[in-house]
C-alpha positions in Angstrom: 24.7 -20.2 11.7 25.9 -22.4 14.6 22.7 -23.2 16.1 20.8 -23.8 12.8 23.8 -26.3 12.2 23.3 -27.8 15.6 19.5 -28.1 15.3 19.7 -29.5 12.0 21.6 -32.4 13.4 18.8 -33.2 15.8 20.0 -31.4 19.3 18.3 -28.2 20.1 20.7 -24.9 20.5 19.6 -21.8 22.9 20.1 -18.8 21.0 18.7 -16.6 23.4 20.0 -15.6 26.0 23.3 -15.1 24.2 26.3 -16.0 25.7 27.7 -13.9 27.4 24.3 -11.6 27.8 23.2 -10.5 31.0 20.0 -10.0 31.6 18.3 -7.2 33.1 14.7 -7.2 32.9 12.2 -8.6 35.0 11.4 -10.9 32.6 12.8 -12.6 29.5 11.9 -15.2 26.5 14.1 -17.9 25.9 14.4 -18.6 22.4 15.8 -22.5 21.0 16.3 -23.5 17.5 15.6 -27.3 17.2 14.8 -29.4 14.6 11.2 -29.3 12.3 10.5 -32.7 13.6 10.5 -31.9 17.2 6.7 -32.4 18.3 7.7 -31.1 21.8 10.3 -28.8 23.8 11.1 -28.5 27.5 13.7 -26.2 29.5 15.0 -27.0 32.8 16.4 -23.7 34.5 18.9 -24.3 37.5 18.3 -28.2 37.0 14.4 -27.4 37.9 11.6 -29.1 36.7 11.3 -29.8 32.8 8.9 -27.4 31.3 6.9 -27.1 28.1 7.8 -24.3 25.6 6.1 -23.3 22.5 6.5 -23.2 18.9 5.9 -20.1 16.8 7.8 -18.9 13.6 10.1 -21.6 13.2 11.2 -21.5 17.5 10.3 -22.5 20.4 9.8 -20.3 23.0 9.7 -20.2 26.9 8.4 -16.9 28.9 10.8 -16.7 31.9 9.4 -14.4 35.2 10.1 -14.4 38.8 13.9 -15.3 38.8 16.9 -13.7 41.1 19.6 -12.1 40.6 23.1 -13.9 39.6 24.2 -16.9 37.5 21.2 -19.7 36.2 21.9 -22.5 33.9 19.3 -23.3 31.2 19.3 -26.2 29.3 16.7 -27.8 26.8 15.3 -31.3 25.8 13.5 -32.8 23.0 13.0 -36.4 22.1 15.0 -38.2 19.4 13.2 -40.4 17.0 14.4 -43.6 18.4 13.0 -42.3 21.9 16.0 -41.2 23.5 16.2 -37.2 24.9 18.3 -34.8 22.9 19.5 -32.6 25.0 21.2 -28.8 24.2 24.4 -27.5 25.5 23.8 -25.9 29.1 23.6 -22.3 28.7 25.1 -19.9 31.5 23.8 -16.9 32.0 23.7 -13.8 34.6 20.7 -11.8 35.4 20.8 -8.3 36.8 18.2 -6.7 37.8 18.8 -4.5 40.3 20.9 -1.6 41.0 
């Protein structure tokens, strides 16, 4: 898998929300892949504050609520060894969720 791949060599990859996927409900988990040695993860949605996910089965996880309709970029962060920020690929996506 791509994002296994990419998180192996030390950048976290969003694999959820897919690309492409539009969200509909009123809320939504993110999901990142990142490497084992990661001690912390953040997401920044729309270039917003950094905040903290957690880890649980082998993921980190974010618990996204009170967001509008349209197009939102998310991106994640975790620090390298040598102290530097990792950062993943920005991930477009559209939420919809109204009628």
């Amino acid at each position: 898998m791509k994002a296994k791949a990419e998180a192996r060599e030390g950048r976290p990859e969003i694999e959820y929300p897919a690309e492409g996927e539009t969200i509909v409900s009123p809320t939504y988990t993110i999901r990142v892949a990142a490497p084992a040695s990661a001690d912390a993860l953040d997401v920044s949605i729309d270039l917003g504050p950094w905040l903290p996910c957690r880890r649980d089965a082998g993921y980190w996880w974010y618990d996204w609520a009170g967001y509008a309709d349209g197009e939102h970029d998310i991106i994640t962060r975790i620090r390298g060894a040598n102290g530097r920020w990792r950062m993943s690929a920005p991930r477009p996506v559209a939420v919809a969720t109204t009628v």
